[in-house]
DOTI-170506 format. One record per residue (C-alpha): residue number from 1; x, y, z; residue in three letters. Coordinates in Angstrom, 3 decimals. Example, Ala and Ser with C-alpha at 12.3 -4.5 7.8 and 13.67 -1.06 7.14 Angstrom:
<recs>
<rec resi="1" px="12.300" py="-4.500" pz="7.800" resn="ALA"/>
<rec resi="2" px="13.670" py="-1.060" pz="7.140" resn="SER"/>
</recs>
This chain:
<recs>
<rec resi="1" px="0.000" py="0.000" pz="0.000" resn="UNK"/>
<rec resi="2" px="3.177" py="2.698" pz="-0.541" resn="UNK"/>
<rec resi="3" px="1.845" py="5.518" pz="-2.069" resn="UNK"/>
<rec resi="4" px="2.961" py="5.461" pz="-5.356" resn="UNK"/>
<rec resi="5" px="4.529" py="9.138" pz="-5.685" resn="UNK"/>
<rec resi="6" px="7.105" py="6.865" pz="-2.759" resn="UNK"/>
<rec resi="7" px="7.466" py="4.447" pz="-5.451" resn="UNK"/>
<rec resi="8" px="8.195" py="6.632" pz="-8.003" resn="UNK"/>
<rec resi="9" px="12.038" py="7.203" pz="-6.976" resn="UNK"/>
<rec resi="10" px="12.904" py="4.246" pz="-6.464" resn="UNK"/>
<rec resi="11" px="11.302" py="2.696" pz="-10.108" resn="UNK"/>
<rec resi="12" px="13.432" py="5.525" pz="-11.623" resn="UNK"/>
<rec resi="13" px="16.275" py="5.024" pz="-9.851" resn="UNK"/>
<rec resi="14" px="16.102" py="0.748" pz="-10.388" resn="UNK"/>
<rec resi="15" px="15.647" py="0.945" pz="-14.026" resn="UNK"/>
<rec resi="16" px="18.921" py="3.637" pz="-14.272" resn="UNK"/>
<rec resi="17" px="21.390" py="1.202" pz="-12.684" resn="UNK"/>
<rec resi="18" px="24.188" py="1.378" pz="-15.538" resn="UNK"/>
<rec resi="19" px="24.676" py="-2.452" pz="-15.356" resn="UNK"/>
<rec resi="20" px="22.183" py="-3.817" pz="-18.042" resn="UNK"/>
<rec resi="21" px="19.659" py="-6.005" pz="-16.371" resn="UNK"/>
<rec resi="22" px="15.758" py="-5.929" pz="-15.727" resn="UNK"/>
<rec resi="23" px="14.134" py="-3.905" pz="-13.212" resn="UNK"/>
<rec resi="24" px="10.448" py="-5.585" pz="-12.145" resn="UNK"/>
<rec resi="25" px="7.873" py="-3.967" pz="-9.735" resn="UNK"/>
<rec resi="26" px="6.082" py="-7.007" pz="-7.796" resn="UNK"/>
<rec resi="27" px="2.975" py="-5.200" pz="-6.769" resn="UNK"/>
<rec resi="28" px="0.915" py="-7.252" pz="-4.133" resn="UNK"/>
<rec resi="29" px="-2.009" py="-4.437" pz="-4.216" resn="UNK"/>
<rec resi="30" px="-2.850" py="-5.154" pz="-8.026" resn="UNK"/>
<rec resi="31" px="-3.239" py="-1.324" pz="-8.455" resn="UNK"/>
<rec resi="32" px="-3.821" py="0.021" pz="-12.277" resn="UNK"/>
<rec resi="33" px="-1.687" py="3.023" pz="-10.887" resn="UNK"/>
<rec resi="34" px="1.408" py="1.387" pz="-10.120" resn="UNK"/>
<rec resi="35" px="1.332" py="-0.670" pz="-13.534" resn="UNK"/>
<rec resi="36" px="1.435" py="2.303" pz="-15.030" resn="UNK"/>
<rec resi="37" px="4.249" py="3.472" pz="-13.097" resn="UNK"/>
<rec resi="38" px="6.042" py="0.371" pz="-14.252" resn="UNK"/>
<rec resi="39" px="5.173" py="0.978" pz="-17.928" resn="UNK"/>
<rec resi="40" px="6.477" py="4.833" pz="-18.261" resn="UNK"/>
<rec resi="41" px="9.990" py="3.547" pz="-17.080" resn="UNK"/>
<rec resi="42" px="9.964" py="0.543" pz="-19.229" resn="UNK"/>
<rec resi="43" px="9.595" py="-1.809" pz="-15.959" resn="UNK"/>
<rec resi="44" px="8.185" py="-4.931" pz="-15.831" resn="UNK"/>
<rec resi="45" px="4.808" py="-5.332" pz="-13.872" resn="UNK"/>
<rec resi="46" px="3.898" py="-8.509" pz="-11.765" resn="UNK"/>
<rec resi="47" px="0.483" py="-8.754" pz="-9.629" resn="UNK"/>
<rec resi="48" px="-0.902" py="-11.194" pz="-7.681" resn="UNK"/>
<rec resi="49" px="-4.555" py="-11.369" pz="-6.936" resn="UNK"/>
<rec resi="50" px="-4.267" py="-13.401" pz="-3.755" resn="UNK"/>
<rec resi="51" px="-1.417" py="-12.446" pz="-1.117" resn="UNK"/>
<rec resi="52" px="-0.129" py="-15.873" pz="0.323" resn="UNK"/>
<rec resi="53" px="2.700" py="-15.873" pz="2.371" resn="UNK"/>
<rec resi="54" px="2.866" py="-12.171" pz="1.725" resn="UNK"/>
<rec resi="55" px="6.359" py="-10.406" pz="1.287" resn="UNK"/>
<rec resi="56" px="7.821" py="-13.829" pz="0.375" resn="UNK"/>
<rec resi="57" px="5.277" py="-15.095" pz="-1.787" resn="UNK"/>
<rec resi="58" px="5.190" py="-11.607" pz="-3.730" resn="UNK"/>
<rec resi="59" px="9.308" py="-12.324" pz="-4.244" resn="UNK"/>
<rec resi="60" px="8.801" py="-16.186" pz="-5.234" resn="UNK"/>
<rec resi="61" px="6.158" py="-15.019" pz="-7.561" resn="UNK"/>
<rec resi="62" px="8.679" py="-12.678" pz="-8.840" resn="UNK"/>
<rec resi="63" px="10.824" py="-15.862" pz="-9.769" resn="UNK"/>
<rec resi="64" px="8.490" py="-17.333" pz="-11.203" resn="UNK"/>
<rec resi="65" px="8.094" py="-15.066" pz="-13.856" resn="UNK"/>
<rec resi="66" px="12.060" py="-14.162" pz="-14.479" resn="UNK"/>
<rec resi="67" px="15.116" py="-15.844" pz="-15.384" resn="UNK"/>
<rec resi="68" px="17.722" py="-13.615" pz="-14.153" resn="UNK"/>
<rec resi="69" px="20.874" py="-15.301" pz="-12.884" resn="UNK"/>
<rec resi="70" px="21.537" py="-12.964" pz="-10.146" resn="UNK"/>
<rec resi="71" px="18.266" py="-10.840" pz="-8.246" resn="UNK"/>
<rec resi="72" px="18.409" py="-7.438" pz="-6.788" resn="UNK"/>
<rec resi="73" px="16.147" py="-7.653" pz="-3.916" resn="UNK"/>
<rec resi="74" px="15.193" py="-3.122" pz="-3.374" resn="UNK"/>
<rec resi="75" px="12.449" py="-2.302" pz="-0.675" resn="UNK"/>
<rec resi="76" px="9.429" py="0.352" pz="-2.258" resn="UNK"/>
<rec resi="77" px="11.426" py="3.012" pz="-0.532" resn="UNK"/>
<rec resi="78" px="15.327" py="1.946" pz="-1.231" resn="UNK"/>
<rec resi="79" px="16.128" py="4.261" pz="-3.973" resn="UNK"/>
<rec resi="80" px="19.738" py="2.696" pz="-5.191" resn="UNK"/>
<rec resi="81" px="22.317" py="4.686" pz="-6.876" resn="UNK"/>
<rec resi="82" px="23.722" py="3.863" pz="-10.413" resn="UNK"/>
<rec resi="83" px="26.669" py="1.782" pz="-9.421" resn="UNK"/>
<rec resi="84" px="24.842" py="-0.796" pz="-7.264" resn="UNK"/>
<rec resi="85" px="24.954" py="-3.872" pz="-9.386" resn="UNK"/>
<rec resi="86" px="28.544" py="-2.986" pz="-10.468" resn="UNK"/>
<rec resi="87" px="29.502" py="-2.686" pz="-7.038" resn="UNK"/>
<rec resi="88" px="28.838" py="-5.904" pz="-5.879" resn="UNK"/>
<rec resi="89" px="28.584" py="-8.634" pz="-8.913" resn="UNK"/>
<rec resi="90" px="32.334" py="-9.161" pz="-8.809" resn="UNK"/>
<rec resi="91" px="31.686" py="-11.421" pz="-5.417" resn="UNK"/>
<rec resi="92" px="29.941" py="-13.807" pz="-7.072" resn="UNK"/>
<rec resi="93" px="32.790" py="-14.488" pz="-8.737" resn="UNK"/>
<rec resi="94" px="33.064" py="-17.384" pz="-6.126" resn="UNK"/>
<rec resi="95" px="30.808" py="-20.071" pz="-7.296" resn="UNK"/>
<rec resi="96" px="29.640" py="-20.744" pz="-3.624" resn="UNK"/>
<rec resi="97" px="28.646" py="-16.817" pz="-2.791" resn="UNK"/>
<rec resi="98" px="24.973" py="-16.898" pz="-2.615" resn="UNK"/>
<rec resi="99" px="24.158" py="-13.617" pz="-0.939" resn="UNK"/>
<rec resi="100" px="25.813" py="-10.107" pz="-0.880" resn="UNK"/>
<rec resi="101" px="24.392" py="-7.666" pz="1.586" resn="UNK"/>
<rec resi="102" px="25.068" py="-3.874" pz="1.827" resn="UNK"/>
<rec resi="103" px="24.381" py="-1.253" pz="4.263" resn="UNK"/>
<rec resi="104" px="20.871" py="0.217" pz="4.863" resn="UNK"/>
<rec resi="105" px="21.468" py="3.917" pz="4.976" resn="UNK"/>
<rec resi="106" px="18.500" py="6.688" pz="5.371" resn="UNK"/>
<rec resi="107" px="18.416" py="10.019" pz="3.779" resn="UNK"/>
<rec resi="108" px="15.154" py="11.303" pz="6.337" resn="UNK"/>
<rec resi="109" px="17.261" py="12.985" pz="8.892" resn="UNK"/>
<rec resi="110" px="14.918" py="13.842" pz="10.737" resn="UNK"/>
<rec resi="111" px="13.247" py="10.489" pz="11.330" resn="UNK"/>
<rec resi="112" px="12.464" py="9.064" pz="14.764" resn="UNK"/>
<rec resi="113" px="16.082" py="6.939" pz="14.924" resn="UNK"/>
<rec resi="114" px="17.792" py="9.988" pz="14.022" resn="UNK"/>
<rec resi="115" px="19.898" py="11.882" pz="16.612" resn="UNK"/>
<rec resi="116" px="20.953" py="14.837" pz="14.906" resn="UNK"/>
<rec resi="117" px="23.389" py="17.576" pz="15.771" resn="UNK"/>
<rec resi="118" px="22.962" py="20.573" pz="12.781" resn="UNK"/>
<rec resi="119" px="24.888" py="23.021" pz="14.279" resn="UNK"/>
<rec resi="120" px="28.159" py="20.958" pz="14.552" resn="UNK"/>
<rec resi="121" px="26.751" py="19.228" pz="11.203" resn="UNK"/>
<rec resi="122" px="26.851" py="15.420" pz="12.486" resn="UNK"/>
<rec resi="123" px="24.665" py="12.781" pz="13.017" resn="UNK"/>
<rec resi="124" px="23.721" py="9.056" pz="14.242" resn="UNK"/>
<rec resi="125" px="21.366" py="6.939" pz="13.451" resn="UNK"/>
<rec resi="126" px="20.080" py="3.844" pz="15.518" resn="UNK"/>
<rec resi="127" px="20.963" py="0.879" pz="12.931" resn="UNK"/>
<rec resi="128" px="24.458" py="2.298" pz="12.698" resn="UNK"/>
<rec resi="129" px="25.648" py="-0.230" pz="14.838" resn="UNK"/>
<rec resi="130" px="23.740" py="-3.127" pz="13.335" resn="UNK"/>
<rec resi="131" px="25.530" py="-2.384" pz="9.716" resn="UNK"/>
<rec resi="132" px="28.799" py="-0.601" pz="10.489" resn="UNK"/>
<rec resi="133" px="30.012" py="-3.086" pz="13.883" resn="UNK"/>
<rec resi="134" px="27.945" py="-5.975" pz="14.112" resn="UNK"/>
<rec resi="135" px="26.918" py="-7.451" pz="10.418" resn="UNK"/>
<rec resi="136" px="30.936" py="-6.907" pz="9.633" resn="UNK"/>
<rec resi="137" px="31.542" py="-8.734" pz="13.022" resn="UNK"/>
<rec resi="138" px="28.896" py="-11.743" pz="11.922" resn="UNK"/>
<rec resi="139" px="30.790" py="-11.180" pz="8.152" resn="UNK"/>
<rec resi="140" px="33.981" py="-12.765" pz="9.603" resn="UNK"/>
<rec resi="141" px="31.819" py="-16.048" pz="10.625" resn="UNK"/>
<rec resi="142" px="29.096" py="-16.758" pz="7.404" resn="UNK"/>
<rec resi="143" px="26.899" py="-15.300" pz="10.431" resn="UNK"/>
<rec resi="144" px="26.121" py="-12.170" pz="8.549" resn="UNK"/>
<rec resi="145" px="22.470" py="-11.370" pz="7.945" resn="UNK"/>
<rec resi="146" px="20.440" py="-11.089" pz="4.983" resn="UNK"/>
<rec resi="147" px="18.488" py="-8.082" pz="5.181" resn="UNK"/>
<rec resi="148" px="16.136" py="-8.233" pz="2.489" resn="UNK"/>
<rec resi="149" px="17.021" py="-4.655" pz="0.523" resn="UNK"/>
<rec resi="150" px="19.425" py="-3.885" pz="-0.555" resn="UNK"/>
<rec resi="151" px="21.493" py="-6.939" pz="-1.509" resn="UNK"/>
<rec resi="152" px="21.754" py="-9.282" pz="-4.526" resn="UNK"/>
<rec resi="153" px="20.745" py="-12.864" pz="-4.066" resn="UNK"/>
<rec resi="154" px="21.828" py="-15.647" pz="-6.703" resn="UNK"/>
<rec resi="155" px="18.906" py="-17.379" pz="-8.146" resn="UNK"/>
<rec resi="156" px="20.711" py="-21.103" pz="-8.337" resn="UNK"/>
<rec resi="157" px="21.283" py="-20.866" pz="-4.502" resn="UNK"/>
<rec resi="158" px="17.545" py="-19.975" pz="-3.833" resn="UNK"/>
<rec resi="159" px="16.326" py="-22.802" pz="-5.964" resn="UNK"/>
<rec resi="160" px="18.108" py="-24.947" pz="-3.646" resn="UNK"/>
<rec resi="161" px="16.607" py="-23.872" pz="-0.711" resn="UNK"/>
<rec resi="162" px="13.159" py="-24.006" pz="-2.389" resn="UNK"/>
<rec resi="163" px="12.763" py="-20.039" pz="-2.988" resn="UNK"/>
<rec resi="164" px="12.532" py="-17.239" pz="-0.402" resn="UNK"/>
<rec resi="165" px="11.387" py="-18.613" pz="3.136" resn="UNK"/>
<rec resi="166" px="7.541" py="-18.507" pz="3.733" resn="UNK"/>
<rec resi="167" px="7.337" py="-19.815" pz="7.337" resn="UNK"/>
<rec resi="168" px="8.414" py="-16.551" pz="9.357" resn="UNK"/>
<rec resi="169" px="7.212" py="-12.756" pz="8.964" resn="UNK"/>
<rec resi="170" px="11.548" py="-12.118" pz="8.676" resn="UNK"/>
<rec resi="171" px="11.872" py="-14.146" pz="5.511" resn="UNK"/>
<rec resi="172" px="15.013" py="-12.239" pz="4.731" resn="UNK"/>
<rec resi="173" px="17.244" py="-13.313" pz="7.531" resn="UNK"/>
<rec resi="174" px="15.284" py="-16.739" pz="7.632" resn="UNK"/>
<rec resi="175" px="16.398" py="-16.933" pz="3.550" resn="UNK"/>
<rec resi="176" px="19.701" py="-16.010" pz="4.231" resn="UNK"/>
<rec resi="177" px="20.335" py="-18.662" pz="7.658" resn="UNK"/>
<rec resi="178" px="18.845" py="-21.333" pz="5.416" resn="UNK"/>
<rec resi="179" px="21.293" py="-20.461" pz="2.790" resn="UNK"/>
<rec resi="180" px="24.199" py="-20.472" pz="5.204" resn="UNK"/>
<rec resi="181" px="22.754" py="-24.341" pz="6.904" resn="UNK"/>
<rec resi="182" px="23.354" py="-25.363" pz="3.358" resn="UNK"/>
<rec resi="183" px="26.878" py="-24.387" pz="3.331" resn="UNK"/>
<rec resi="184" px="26.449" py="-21.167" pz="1.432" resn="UNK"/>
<rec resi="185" px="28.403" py="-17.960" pz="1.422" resn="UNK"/>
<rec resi="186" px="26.544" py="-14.724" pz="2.478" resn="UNK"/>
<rec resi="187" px="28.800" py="-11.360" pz="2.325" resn="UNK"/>
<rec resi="188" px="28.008" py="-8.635" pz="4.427" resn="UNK"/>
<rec resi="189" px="29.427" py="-4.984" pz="1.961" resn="UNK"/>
<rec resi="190" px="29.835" py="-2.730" pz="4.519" resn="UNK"/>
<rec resi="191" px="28.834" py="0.133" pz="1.885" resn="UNK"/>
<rec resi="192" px="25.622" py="2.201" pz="1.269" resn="UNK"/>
<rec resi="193" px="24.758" py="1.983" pz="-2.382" resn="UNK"/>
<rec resi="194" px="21.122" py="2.464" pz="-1.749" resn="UNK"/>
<rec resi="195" px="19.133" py="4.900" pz="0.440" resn="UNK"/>
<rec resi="196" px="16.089" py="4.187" pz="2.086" resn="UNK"/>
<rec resi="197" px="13.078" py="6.240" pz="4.659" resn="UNK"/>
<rec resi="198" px="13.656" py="5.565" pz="8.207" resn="UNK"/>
<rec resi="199" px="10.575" py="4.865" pz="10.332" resn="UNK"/>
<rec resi="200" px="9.566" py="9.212" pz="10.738" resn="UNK"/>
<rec resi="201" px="7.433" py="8.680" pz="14.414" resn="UNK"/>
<rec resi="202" px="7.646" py="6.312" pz="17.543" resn="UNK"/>
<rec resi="203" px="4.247" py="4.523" pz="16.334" resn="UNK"/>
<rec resi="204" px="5.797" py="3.276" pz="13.212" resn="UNK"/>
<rec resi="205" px="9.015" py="2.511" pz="14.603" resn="UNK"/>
<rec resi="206" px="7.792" py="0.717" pz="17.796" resn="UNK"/>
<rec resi="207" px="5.578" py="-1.365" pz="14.766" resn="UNK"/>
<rec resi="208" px="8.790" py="-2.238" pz="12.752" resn="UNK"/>
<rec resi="209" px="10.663" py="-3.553" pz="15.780" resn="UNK"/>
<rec resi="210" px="7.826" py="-5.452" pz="17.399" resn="UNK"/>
<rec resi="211" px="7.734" py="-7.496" pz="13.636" resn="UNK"/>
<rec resi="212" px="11.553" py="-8.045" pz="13.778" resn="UNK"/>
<rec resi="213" px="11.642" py="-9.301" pz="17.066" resn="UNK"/>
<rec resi="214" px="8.264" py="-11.593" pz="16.430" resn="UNK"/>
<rec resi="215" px="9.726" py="-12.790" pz="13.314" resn="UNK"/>
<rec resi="216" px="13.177" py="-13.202" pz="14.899" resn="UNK"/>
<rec resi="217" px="11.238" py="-15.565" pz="17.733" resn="UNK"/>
<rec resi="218" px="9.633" py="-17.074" pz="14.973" resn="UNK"/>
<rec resi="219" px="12.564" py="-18.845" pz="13.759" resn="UNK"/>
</recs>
């Protein structure tokens, strides 16, 4: 249910990456308005008229209906910059790399995780220690975490985990441990190549944490 003016930079921005490839918009509301978002930047559009296994059933339905080798997995509001794909394609130069995850950065300063000094012109934000001490901590040990956006994911290692994991609300760090049980390599890039919108009040961010920890008990 983004609004679709929130979609609209990050469509843009998907279809500009320099390194040729296919940019699809997986659209689990079936709107007519964000199809045609998808057509004026040459996107592909997938719907689904039923919403099983939501977030992860919109992605497998996304492989369903592509053959890329490698996938590009971008939240509504990630808007990536130009070099993404470049920057991180070379890892999969080793065969057994099935994941590469980057930073999630956040260009709302003034969001509720935001502590912001303007006067001295620096800042902090809350996941700063998830991404820039702990996932390159977890990095050293396959431990690292797949994050859902934005990373690239390579479609041969999904397939052998039967597709993105369905069981738990977190099916991006479910995928990514499943991955790693079957002796898979997941890379944590400690490097923001996309930006995203950081929860702006304490309602929505006290709602964003309560699903990561349920999901996290989940599994």
């Amino acid at each position: 249910n983004e609004p679709v003016e929130l979609r609209r930079e990050t469509v843009l921005c998907a279809a500009s990456m320099r390194y040729p490839h296919k940019t699809y918009v997986l659209d689990d509301g079936n709107r007519p308005e964000v199809k045609r978002l998808a057509e004026e930047f040459g996107c592909e559009y997938l719907a689904r008229t039923e919403r099983t296994h939501a977030k992860a059933g919109n992605l497998n339905h996304g492989m369903q209906h592509s053959q890329g080798e490698f996938i590009v997995t971008l939240d509504a509001d990630h808007v990536p910059s130009p070099d993404l794909i470049e920057q991180v394609i070379g890892f999969f130069g080793d065969e057994n790399t099935a994941v590469v995850q980057t930073a999630q950065d956040f260009y709302n300063l003034d969001s509720y995780q935001h502590k912001m000094n303007w006067r001295a012109r620096v800042g902090w934000q809350q996941q700063e220690l998830f991404y820039n001490v702990l996932q390159p901590g977890k990095d050293r040990f396959n431990a690292a975490f797949y994050c859902g956006s934005p990373a690239m994911l390579r479609r041969s290692a999904l397939d052998e985990i039967g597709g993105f994991a369905t069981e738990t609300i977190t099916e991006d760090m479910h995928t990514g441990m499943r991955l790693q049980k079957n002796k898979r390599r997941l890379i944590y890039h400690n490097k923001t190549l996309a930006f995203g919108l950081a929860p702006q009040t304490y309602i929505g961010f006290a709602m964003q944490w309560q699903r990561w920890g349920y999901g996290c008990m989940q599994v």
